[in-house]
C-alpha positions in Angstrom: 102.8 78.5 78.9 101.2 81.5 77.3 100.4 84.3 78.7 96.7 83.3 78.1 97.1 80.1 79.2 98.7 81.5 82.4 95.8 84.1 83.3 93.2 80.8 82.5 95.0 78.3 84.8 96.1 80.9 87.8 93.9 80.6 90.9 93.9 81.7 93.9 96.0 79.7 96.6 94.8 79.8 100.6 97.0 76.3 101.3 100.6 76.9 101.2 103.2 74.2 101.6 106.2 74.7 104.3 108.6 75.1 101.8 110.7 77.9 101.5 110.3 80.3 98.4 113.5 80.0 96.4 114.9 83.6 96.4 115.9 83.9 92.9 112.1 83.3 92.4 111.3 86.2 94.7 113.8 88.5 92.8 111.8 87.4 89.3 108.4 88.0 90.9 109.7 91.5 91.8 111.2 92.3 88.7 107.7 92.0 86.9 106.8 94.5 89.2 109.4 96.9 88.8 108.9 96.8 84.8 105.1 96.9 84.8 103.1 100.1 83.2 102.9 103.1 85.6 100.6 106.0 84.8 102.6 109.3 83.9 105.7 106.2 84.7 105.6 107.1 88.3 106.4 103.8 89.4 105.1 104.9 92.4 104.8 101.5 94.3 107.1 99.6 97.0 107.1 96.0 97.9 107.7 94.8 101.3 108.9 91.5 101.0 107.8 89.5 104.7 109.1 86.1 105.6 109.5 86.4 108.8 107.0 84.0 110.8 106.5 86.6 113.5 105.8 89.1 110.9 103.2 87.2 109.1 101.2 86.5 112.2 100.8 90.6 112.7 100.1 90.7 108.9 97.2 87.8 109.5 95.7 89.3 112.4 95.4 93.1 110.4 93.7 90.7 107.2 90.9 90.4 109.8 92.5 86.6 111.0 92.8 85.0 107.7 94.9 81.9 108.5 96.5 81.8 105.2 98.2 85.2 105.4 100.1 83.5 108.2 100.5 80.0 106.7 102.2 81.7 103.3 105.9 81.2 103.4 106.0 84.8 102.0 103.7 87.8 101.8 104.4 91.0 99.8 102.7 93.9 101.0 102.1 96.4 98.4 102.4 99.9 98.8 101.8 103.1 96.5 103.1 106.2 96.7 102.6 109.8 95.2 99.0 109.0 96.6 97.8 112.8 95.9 97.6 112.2 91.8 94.5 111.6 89.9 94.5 110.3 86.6 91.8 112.6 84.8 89.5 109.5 84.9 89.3 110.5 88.5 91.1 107.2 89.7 93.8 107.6 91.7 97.0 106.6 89.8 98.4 104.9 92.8 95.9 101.9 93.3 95.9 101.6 89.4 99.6 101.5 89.1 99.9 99.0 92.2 97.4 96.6 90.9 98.8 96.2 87.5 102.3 95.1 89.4 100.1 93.2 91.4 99.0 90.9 88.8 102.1 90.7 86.6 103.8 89.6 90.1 100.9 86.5 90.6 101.1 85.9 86.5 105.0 85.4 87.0 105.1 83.5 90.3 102.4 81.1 88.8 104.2 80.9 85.4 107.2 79.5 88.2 105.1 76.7 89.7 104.3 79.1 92.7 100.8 80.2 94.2 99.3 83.2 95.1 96.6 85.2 96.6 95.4 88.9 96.3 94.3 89.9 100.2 92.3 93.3 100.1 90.7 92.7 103.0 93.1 94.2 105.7 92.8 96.9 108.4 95.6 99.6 106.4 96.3 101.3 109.6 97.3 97.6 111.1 99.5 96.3 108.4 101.3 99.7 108.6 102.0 99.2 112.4 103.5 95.9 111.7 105.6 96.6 108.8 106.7 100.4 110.3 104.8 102.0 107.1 104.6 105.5 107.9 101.3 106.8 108.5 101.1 109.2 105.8 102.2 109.6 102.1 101.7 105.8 101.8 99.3 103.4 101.2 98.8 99.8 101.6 96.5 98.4 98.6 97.2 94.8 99.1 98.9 91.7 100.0 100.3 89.2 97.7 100.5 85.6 99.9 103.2 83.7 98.0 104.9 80.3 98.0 104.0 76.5 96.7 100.2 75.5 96.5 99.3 72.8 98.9 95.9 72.2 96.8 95.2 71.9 93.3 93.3 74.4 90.9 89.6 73.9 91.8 87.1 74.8 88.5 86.9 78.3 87.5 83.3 79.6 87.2 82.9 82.5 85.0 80.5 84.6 82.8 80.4 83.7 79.4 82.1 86.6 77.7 78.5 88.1 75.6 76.9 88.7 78.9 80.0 91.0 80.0 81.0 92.8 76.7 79.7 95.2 74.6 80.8 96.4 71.4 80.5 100.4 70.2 77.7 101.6 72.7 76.2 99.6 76.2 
């Protein structure tokens, strides 16, 4: 599979099987993360890596009750750190840095037969009471649900590429 071909066929999975995620594919999934770009290389990110059911219920009820935070055999909360810097876009490097990792981690994991799904929609201040984030210094930017897809890929649905590029000027 190409990269291409990967990106094209990746979807996003809210139906997990019960089976247990292989931890040798866990350890690949974080090692695209570890060697993704960084602004400035800050690598400022940790991954908190939950399997515990218990766990995964707290995580669930902070991402406003969605069932499938729970139902995922594993869930990788995301973290940044070094929060303070700014990239002179005006973006702060942190979320950038953390979302790059974030997609070379779903990019792997499908490339291994294994589903995911980006959850942004959390209560921060929740996740950080389950997991024991401290309160400051760190931030949660998302969840990565991960294990095998109970559901196939359904059609993608997307803009045809003129009507969201432009070339030299808008």
């Amino acid at each position: 599979m190409t990269v291409l071909e990967a990106i094209k066929s990746r979807f996003s999975v809210r139906k997990y099987q019960t089976k247990p995620v292989e931890e040798h594919f866990i350890a690949s999934i974080l090692e695209a993360a570890r060697f993704s770009q960084s602004a400035k290389n800050l690598q400022n990110w940790h991954f908190i890596v939950v399997r515990d059911a218990t766990t995964r219920r707290c995580l669930m009820e902070a991402a406003k009750g969605q069932a499938f935070v729970a139902e995922a055999p594993v869930v990788i909360v995301c973290c940044g750190t070094h929060t303070e810097y700014v990239l002179s876009c005006g973006q702060y490097g942190y979320s950038l840095n953390v979302a790059i990792a974030m997609e070379n981690m779903a990019l792997v994991a499908h490339e291994l037969g294994l589903g995911t799904c980006w959850v942004g929609s959390f209560y921060e201040d929740r996740v950080k009471e389950c997991l024991g984030i401290p309160a400051e210094g760190i931030r949660v930017v998302g969840m990565l649900t991960l294990g095998y897809p109970a559901v196939s890929m359904p059609p993608k649905n997307r803009h045809p590429l003129e009507s969201i590029v432009k070339y030299e000027r808008w």
